[in-house]
C-alpha positions as CSV (number, residue, x, y, z in Angstrom):
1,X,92.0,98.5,167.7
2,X,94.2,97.6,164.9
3,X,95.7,100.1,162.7
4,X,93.6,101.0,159.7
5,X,95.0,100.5,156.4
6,X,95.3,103.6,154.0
7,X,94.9,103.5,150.5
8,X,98.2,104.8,149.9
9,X,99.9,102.1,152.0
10,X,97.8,99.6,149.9
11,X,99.1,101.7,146.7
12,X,102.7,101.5,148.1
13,X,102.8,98.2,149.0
14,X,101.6,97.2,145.4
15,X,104.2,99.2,144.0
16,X,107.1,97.6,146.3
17,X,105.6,94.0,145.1
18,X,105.6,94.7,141.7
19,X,108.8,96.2,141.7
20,X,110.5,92.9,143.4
21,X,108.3,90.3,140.6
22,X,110.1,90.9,137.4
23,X,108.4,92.0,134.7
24,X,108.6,89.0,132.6
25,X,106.8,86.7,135.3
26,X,104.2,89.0,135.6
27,X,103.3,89.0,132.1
28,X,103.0,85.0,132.3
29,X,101.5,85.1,135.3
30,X,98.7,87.5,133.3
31,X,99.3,84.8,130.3
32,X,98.0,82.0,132.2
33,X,95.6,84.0,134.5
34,X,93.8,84.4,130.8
35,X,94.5,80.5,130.6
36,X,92.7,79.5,133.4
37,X,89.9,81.1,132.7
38,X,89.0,78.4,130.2
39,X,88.1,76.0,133.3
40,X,84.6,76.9,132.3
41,X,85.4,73.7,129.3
42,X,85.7,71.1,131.6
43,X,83.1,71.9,134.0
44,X,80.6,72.2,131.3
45,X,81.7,69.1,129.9
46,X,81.5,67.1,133.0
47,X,78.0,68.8,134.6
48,X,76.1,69.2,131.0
49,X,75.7,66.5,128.4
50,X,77.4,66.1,125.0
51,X,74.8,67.3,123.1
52,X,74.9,70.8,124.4
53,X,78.8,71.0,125.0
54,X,79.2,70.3,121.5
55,X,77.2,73.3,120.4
56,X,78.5,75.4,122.9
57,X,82.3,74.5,121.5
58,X,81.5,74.2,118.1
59,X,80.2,78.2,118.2
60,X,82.8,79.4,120.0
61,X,85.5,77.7,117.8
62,X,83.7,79.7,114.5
63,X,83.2,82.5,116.5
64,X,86.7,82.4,117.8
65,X,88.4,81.9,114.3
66,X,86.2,84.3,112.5
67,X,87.1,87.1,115.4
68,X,90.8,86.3,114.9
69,X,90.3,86.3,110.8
70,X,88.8,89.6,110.8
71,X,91.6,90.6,113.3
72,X,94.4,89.5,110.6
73,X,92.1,90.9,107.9
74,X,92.5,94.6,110.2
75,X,88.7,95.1,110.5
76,X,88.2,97.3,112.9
77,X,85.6,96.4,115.2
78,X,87.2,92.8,115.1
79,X,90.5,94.5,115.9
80,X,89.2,96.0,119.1
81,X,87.6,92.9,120.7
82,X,90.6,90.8,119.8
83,X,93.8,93.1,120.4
84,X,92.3,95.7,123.0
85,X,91.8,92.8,126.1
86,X,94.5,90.7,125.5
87,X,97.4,93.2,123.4
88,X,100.0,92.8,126.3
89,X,100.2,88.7,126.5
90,X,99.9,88.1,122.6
91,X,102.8,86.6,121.3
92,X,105.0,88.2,118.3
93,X,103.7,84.9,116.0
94,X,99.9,86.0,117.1
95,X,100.4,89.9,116.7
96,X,102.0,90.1,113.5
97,X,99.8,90.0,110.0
98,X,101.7,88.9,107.5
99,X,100.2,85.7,107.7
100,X,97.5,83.9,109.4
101,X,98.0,82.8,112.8
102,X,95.9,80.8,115.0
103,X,95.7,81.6,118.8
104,X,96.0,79.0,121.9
105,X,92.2,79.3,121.9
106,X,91.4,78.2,119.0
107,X,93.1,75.0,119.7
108,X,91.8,75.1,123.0
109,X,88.3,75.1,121.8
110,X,89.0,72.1,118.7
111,X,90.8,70.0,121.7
112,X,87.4,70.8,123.9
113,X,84.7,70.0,120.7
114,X,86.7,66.8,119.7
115,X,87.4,65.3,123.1
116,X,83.6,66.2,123.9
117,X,82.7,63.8,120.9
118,X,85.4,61.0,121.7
119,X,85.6,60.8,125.3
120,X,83.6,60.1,127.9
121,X,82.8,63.4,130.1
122,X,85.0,62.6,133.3
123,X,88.0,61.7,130.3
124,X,87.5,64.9,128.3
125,X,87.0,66.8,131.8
126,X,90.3,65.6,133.1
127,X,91.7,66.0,129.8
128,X,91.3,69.6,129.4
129,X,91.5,70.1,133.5
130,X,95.4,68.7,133.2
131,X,95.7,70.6,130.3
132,X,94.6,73.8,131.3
133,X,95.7,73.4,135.1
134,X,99.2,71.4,134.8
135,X,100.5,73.6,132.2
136,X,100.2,77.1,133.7
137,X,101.7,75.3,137.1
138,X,104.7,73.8,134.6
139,X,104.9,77.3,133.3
140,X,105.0,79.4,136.6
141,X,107.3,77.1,138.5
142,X,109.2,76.7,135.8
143,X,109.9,80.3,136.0
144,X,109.9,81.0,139.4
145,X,112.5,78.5,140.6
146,X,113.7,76.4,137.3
147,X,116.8,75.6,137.4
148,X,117.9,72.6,135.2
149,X,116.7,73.1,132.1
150,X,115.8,69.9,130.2
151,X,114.7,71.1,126.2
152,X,114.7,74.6,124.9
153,X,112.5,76.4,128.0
154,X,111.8,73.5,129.7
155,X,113.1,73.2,133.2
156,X,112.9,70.1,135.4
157,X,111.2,71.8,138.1
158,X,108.2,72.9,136.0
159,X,107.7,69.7,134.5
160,X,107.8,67.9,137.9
161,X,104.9,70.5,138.9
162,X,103.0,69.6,135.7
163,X,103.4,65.6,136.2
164,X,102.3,65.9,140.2
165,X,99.5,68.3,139.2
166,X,97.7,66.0,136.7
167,X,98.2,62.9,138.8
168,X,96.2,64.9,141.7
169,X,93.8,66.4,138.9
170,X,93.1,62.3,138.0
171,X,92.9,61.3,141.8
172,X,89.9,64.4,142.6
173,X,87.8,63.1,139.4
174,X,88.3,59.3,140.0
175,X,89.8,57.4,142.5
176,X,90.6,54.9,140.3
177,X,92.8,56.6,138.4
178,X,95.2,57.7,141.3
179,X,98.7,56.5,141.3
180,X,97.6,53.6,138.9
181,X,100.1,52.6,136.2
182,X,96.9,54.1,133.7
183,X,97.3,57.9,135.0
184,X,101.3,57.3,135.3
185,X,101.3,56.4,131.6
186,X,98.7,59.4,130.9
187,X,100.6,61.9,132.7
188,X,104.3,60.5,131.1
189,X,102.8,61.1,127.8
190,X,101.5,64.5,128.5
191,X,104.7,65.8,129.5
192,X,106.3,64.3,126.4
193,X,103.9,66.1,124.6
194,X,104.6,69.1,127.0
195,X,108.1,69.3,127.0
196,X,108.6,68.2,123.0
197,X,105.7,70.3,121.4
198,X,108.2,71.5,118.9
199,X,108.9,68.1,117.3
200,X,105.7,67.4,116.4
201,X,104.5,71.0,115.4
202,X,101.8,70.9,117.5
203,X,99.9,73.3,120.1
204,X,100.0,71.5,123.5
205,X,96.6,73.3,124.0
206,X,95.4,70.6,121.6
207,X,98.1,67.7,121.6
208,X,97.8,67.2,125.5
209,X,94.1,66.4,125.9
210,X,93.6,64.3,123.3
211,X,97.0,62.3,124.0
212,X,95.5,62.2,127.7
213,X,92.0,61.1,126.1
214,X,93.0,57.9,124.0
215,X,95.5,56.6,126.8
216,X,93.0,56.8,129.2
217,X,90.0,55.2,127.2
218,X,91.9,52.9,125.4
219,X,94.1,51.5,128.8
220,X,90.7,51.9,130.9
């Protein structure tokens, strides 16, 4: 018989791990845990219809804007279902109330509602899959093992894990698109977008998608 497996040594071993991840990576990895969870977008957008993805999008983004309004505004049941779930991955910008902020979901949801009404569903699904999927990957490897930093944050390793990622997100949803000089273009500009966010004052959440979107169906 093996040995059984205590509860404490579980408890230990958790504490040994957590001690050796350093803090800061944990909190990202948390970040984009809470980043991932979106995936729900594309998959409704590719197995439902556009009618009824629309509507689903469309009342989360008022929903999502007036819950982070009345957060700003300090009402205090919005307060509690906005800060309570997600107070330790906030960002200073999206804590503070001096002025309005807008969170990453917000511009998650606009990119999902306006690439549901452009695109075709697979292009809005691999849209918001590269988005969604290729930019935690950027970020985690990029902080894991980055070493040459390219602009600001970005390192050359994370955006190598974020160009190889979408490319294999493109090849699962079509064949067509897989190693073709289409999805090499798509993928380029996404990691422009990625990596030079900054220049162009934009959330990635919502540049990327739509960027991968209008290559895509204009090229194809």
């Amino acid at each position: 018989m093996g040995k059984k497996i205590s509860v404490a040594k579980i408890k230990e071993y958790s504490k040994e791990l957590e001690a050796r991840v350093p803090k800061d990576y944990r909190h990202e990895v948390y970040r984009k845990g809470i980043h991932l969870s979106s995936l729900w977008i594309p998959a409704l957008i590719y197995f439902s219809n556009t009618i009824i993805a629309s509507c689903v999008f469309l009342l989360a983004l008022a929903g999502e804007i007036f819950l982070e309004y009345g957060n700003y505004k300090k009402w205090r049941w919005a307060r509690i279902l906005f800060m309570l779930p997600f107070m330790t991955v906030l960002r200073n910008s999206e804590r503070q109330h001096k002025r309005f902020n807008l969170t990453g979901g917000v511009y998650i949801l606009a990119s999902s509602l306006i690439c549901t009404l452009l695109f075709s569903p697979v292009i809005a699904a691999i849209a918001l899959t590269v988005m969604l999927i290729s930019d935690t990957l950027a970020a985690l490897v990029g902080k894991a093992i980055g070493q040459r930093k390219i602009y600001r944050n970005k390192t050359l390793e994370g955006t190598v894990a974020f160009f190889v990622s979408a490319l294999l997100i493109m090849m699962l949803f079509n064949p067509l698109f897989t190693f073709t000089y289409v999805s090499v273009i798509a993928c380029f500009a996404a990691v422009f977008m990625e990596l030079f966010e900054h220049w162009f004052e934009l959330d990635d959440n919502f540049s990327i998608p739509l960027v991968i979107g209008i290559i895509l169906t204009v090229i194809v």
